[in-house]
C-alpha positions in Angstrom: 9.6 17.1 -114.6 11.4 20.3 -115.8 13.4 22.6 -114.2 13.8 26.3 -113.3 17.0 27.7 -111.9 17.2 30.1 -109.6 20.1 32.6 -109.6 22.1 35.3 -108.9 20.7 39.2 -110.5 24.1 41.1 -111.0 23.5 44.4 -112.2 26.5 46.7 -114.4 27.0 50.3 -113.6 25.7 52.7 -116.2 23.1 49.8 -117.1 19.7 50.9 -115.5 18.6 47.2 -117.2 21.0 45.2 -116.0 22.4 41.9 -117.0 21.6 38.8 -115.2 24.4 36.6 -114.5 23.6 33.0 -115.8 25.4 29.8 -114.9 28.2 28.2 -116.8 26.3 25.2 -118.9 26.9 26.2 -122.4 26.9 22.4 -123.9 29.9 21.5 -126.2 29.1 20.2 -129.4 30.7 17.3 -130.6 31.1 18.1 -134.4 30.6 15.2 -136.7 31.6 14.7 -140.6 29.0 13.1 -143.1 30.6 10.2 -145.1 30.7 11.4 -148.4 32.7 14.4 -147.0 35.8 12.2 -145.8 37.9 11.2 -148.8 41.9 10.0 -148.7 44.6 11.5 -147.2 46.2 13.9 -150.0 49.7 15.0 -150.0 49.8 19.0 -150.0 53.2 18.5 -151.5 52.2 17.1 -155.1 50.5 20.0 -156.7 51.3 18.3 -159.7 48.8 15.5 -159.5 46.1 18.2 -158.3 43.2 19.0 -161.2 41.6 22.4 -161.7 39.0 21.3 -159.5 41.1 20.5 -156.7 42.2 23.8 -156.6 40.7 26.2 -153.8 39.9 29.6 -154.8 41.5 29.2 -158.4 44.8 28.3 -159.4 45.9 31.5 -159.6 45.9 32.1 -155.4 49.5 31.3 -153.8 50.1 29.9 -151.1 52.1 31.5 -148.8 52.6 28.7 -146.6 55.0 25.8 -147.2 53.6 23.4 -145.1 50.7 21.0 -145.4 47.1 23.0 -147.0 45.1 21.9 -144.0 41.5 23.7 -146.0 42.0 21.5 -148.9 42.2 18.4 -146.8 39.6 18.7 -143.8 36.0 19.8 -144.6 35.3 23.5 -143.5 34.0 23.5 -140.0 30.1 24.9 -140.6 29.4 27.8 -137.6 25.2 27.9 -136.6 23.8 31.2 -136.9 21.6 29.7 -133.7 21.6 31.6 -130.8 22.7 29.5 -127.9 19.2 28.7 -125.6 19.5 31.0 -122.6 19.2 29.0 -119.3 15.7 28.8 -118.2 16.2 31.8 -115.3 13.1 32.2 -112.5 12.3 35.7 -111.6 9.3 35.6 -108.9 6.8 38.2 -110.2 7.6 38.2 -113.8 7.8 33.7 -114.6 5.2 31.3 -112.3 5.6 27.6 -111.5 4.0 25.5 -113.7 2.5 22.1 -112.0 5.1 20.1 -113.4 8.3 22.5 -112.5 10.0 22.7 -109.8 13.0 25.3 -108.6 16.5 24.1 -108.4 19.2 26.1 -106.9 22.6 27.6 -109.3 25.2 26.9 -107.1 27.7 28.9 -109.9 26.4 31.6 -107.8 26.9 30.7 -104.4 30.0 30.6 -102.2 28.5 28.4 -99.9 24.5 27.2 -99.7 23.1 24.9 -96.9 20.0 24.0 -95.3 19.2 22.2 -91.9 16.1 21.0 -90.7 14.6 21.1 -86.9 12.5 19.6 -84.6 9.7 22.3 -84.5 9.9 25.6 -86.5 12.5 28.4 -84.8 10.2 31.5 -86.8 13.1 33.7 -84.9 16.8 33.7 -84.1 19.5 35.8 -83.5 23.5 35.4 -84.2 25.8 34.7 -81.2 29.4 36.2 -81.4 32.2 33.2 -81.1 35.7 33.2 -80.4 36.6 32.0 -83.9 37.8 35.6 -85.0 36.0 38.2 -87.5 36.2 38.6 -91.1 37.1 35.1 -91.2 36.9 34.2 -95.0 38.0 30.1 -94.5 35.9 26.9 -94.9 34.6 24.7 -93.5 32.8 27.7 -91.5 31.2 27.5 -88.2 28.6 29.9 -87.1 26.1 29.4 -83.2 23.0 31.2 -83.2 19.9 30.9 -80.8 16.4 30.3 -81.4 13.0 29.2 -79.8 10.5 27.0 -81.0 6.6 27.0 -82.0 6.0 23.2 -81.1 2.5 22.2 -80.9 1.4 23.0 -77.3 2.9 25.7 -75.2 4.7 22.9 -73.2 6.9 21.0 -75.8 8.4 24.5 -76.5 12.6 24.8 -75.9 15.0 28.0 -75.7 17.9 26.1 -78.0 21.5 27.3 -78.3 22.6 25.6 -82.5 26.1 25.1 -83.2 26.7 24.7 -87.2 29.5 23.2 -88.6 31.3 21.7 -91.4 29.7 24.5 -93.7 31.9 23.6 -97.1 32.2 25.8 -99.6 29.5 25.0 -102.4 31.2 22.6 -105.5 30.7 23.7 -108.7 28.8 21.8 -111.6 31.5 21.6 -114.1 33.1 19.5 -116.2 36.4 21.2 -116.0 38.5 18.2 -114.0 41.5 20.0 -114.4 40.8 23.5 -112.4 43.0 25.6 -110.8 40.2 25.6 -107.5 40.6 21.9 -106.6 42.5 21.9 -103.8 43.6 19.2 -101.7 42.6 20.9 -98.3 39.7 21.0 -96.5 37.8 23.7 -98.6 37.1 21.6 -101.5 35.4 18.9 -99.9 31.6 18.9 -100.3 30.0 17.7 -97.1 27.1 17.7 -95.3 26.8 20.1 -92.2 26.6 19.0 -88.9 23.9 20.8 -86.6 23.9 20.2 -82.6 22.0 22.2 -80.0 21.6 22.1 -76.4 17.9 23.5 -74.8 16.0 24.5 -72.3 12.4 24.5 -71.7 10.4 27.1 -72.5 6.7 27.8 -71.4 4.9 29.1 -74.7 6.0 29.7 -78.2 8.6 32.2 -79.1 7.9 35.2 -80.7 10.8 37.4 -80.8 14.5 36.1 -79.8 17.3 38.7 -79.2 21.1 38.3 -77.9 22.9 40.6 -75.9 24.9 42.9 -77.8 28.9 42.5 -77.7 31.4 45.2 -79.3 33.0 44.0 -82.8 36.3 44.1 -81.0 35.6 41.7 -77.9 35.7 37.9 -77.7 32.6 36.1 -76.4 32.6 36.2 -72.6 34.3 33.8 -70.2 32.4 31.5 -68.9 32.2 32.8 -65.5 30.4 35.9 -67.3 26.8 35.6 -68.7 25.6 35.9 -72.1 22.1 37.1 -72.2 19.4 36.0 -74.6 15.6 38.0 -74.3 12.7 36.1 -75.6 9.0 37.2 -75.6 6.9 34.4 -75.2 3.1 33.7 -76.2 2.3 33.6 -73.0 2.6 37.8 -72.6 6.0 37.5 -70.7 9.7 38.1 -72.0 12.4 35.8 -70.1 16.2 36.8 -70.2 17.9 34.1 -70.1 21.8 33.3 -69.8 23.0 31.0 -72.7 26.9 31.0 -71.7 26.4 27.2 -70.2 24.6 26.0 -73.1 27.8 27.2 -75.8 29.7 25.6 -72.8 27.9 22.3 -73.5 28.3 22.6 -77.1 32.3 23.3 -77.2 33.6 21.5 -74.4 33.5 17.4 -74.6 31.2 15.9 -71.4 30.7 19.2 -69.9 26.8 18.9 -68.5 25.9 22.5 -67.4 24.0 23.3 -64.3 20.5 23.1 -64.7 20.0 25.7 -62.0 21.1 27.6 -63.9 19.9 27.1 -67.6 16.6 25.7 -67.0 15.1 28.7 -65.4 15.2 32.3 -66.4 17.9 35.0 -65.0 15.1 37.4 -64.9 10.9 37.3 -65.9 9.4 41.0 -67.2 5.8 40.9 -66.5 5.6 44.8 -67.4 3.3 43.5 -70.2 0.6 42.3 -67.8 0.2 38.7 -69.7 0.0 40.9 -73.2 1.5 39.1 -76.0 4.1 41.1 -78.0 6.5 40.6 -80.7 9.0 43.7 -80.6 12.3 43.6 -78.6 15.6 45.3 -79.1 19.0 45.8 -76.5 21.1 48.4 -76.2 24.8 48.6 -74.7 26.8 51.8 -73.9 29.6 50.3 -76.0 31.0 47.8 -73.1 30.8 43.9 -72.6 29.5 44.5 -69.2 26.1 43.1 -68.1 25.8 46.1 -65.9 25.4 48.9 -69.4 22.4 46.8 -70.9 19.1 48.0 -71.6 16.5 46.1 -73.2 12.9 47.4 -74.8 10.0 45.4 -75.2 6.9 46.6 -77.2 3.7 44.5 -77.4 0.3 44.4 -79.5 -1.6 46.9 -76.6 0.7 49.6 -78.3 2.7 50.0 -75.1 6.4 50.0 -75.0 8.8 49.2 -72.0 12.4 49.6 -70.6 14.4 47.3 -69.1 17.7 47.9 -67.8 20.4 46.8 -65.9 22.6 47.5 -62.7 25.1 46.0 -60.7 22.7 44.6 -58.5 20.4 42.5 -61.4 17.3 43.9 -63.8 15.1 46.2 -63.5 11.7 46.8 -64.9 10.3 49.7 -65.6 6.8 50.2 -64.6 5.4 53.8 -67.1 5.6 52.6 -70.6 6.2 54.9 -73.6 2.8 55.5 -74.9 2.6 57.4 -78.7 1.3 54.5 -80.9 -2.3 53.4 -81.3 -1.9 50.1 -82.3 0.5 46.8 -82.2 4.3 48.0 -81.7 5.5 45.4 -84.5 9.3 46.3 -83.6 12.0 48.3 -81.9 15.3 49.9 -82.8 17.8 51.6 -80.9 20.0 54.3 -82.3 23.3 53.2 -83.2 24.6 56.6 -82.2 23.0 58.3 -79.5 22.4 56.1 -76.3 18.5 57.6 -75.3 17.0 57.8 -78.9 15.2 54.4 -80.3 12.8 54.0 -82.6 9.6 51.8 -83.1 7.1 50.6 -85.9 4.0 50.1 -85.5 0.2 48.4 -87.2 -0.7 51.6 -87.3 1.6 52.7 -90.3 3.8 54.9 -88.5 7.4 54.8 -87.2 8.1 57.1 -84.4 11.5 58.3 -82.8 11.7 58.3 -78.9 14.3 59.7 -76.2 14.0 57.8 -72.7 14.9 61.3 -71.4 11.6 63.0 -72.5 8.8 63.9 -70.4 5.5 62.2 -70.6 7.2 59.3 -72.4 6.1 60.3 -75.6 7.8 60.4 -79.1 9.7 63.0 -80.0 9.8 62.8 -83.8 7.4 60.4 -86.2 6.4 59.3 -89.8 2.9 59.2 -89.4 2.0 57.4 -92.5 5.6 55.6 -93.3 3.7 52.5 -95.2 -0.1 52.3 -96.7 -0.4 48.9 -94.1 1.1 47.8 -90.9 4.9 48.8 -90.2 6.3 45.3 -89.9 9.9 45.8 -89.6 13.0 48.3 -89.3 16.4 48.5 -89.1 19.0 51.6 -88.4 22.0 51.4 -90.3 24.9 51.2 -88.1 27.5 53.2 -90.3 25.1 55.6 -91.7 23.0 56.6 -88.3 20.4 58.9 -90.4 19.2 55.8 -92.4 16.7 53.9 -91.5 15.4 50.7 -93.4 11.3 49.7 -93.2 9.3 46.6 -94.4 5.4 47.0 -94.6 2.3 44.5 -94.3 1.8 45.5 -98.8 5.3 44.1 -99.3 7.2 47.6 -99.8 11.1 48.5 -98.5 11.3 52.2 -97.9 14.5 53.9 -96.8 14.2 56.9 -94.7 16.4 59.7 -93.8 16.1 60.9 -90.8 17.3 64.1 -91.2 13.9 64.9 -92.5 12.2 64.1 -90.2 10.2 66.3 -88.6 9.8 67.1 -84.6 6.2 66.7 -83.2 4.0 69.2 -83.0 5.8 70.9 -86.5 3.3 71.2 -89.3 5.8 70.0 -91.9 4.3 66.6 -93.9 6.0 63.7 -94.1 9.1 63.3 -95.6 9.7 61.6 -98.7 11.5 58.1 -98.5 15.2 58.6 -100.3 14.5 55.0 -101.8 11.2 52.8 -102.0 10.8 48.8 -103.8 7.9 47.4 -104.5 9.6 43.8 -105.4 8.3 41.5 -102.5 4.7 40.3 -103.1 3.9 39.4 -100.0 4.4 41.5 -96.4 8.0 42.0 -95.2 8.8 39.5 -92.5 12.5 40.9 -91.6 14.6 43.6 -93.0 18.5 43.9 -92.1 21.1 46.2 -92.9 25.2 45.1 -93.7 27.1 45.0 -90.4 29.8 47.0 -92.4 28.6 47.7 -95.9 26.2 50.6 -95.0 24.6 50.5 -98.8 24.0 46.5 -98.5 21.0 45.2 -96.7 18.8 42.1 -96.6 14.9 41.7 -96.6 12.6 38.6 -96.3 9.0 38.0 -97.5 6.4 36.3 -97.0 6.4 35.1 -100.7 9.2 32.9 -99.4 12.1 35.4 -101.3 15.2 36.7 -99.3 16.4 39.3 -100.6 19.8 41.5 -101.1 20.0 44.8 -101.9 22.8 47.5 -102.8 21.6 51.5 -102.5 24.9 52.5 -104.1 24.0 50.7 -107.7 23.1 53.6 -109.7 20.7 54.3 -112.7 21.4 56.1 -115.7 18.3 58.0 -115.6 19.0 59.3 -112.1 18.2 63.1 -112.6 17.1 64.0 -109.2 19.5 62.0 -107.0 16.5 60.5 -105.6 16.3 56.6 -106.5 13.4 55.7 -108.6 10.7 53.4 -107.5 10.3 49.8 -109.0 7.2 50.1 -111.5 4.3 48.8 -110.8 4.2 45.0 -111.1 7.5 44.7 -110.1 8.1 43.1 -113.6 11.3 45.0 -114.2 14.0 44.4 -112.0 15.0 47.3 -110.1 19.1 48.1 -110.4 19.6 47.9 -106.6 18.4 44.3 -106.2 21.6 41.6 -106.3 20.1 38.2 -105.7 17.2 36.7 -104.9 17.4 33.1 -102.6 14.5 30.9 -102.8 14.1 27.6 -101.9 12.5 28.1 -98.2 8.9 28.4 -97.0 7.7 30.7 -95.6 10.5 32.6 -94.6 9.9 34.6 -91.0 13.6 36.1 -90.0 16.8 36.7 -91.5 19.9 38.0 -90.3 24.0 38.9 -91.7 26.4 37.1 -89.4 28.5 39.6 -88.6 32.2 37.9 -87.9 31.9 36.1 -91.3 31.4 38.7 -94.4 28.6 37.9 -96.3 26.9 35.2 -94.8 23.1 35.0 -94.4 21.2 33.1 -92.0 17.5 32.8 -92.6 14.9 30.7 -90.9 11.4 29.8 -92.3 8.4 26.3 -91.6 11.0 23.9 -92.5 14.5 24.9 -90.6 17.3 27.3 -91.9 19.4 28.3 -94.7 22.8 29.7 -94.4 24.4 31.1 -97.6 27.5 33.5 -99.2 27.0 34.7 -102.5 29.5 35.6 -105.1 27.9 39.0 -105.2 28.2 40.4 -102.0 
């Protein structure tokens, strides 16, 4: 069975072609000597006993050099004009899987690649901030994240809380013994990761997970506080549910948390009237407090509602936000401005709201953002006028905001500042960097994650505007840095924000977490 390697797509400025970055496996030749090309050992000393014919490049050359005439003794070593064979790269889109091929994963490109299976699928997760510090570069890693199941009746179906440990850094395939990386610490071991959980039930398959929001700055709460989790079941409700006992269970040695208060939700929103829904996104004023949370739930009747929090518990808000006429497929809060959030919808438009109008209608909108449902979006955090879409027809669209007009203005839709056409398939999850605010990250349905950099540029730039992938997606487009394969059918995928660079995807058969050399 032959092989296919899967790699990284590293891309040099001024280059609009790029170079692909290929992995270290040049094979050393071993040179061998015919027979009749190995005579006796001649002493470069006694020109005297030398004939004409011994003579290299006539008898009038000189040699400048006293010592030992190593060309007249050892047979010229003969250089191939062969080119060496390039490794045997996969691009999705351009090469396709023969019956008899299979993918195998370069780990010369990866910092760190591993994959854990589950009990039932977990088609969405979200990251849970730790006390183990940010920007922390060392390994073994550890990294927590929460997730719900799709078993196979609504019954079997858990809210779990996954601790993942022992990440190693990815070894190397190379022959080099001797290298300056082997150290004796725990880094360059090569181990397998260790996954535990801790669950609770959960009526219904989960469609959409999301954690409470916590500033960059602040540790994960005490245990006396809660840490919420939303997640909008199959059944038409969205449960919040506080996971702080279940990290308990996970960290501390015997501790057994109350089932009281894990096994049954904090708070039930039935706004939805029994309507399944897939979009959810919280908000916080910028404090760890329960008290500042809001959360917004959007479901396939096109109606969107707000959630939010007091001293005293939740509260539900009965109008919803009416403006779309189709599925809401997800929701985004503005990293900037507290009231303004924005939604996607099955009806190809994105639309921007403000909880403050009247009528509960949006204010601004992109009526025709995508030629097929609005899947996803993301608002860049650094950059609060970029926004990030993924559509049903497999396209990533960048949008400034600043040109976007205000409803009920007769201006047209504004052009996107960057579109790709690479994904095949329809855009399951799109992500910006939690610092880099040119990086982001995009998952298919054709079973690709993706990462991306906005501030690669192209030689032929003459507008300022980026230029969109051809047609066929054949050529690789500039911005694109690596492609990870391996999964299938990938639903979600998410940056961890305390450790730079790290990607945590989840598809049918479990998850992948990842750092790449590029990024």
């Amino acid at each position: 069975m032959s092989k296919r390697t899967a790699t990284e797509l590293q891309h040099t400025s001024g280059n609009d072609s790029g170079s692909r970055k290929t992995p270290r496996a040049a094979e050393q030749r071993e040179r061998t000597v015919p027979e009749d090309e190995i005579g006796e050992f001649e002493d470069g000393w006694e020109d005297e006993y030398e004939s004409d014919e011994d003579v290299i490049d006539g008898a009038e050359k000189e040699d400048d050099d006293d010592g030992m005439d190593v060309d007249g003794v050892m047979p010229a070593i003969e250089e191939s004009d062969e080119t060496p064979a390039a490794p045997n790269v996969f691009i999705p889109g351009v090469h396709k899987l023969e019956k008899d091929e299979i993918l195998e994963a370069d780990d010369t490109v990866y910092l760190m690649r591993h994959s854990m299976n589950v009990n039932w699928p977990c088609l969405s997760f979200d990251v849970l901030r730790d006390n183990l510090g940010d920007q922390r570069q060392r390994f073994p890693a550890t990294a927590y994240i929460v997730a719900g199941t799709q078993a196979d009746v609504a019954k079997n179906n858990e809210l779990s809380v996954y601790k993942m440990s022992s990440l190693h850094r990815t070894q190397k395939d190379t022959d080099d013994s001797d290298s300056d990386n082997d150290d004796d610490d725990d880094e360059a071991l090569d181990e397998d990761p260790i996954l535990e959980f801790r669950s609770v039930p959960h009526l219904g398959g989960v469609n959409r997970v999301r954690a409470q929001p916590l500033p960059s700055s602040s540790a994960l709460p005490p245990a006396s506080q809660p840490y919420y989790v939303a997640s909008w079941a199959e059944t038409g409700k969205v449960h919040i549910w506080d996971v702080r006992p279940l990290i308990e269970a996970l960290d501390v040695p015997g501790y057994s948390p109350d089932k009281s208060r894990t096994h049954s939700p904090a708070f039930t929103i039935n706004s939805h009237a029994r309507t399944e829904g897939f979009a959810m996104d919280w908000a916080s004023s910028g404090g760890a407090s329960p008290s500042a949370l809001r959360l917004l739930t959007g479901d396939i009747h096109a109606k969107i509602y707000l959630t939010t929090t007091t001293p005293s518990g939740f509260n539900a808000l009965s109008q919803p936000f009416l403006s779309h006429t189709s599925s809401v497929e997800d929701l985004q809060w503005s990293p900037s401005e507290a009231t303004v959030f924005a939604s996607c919808s099955a009806d190809q438009s994105i639309q921007i709201w403000d909880v403050r109008s009247k009528g509960r209608k949006s204010v601004a909108g992109i009526e025709r953002a995508h030629e097929s449902d609005v899947n996803v979006i993301s608002w860049n955090r650094a950059t609060s006028y970029l926004l990030l879409s993924g559509g049903d027809e497999g396209g990533v669209k960048v949008w400034d905001l600043r040109n976007v007009a205000k409803k009920g203005a007769s201006t047209p839709d504004p052009t996107p500042a960057a579109t790709f056409a690479w994904h095949r398939a329809p855009i399951t999850s799109i992500e910006w960097h939690p610092t880099e605010d040119s990086i982001f990250a995009a998952s298919g349905a054709d079973d690709q994650v993706t990462l991306w950099d906005l501030a690669v540029e192209q030689d032929d730039d003459e507008t300022g505007a980026m230029d969109e992938t051809p047609e066929g997606g054949r050529d690789v487009p500039p911005q694109l840095l690596f492609v990870h394969q391996g999964q299938s059918d990938v639903k979600e995928v998410h940056w961890h924000p305390q450790i730079p660079g790290a990607v945590i995807s989840t598809a049918l058969d479990g998850f992948n977490i990842f750092k790449t050399i590029s990024v």
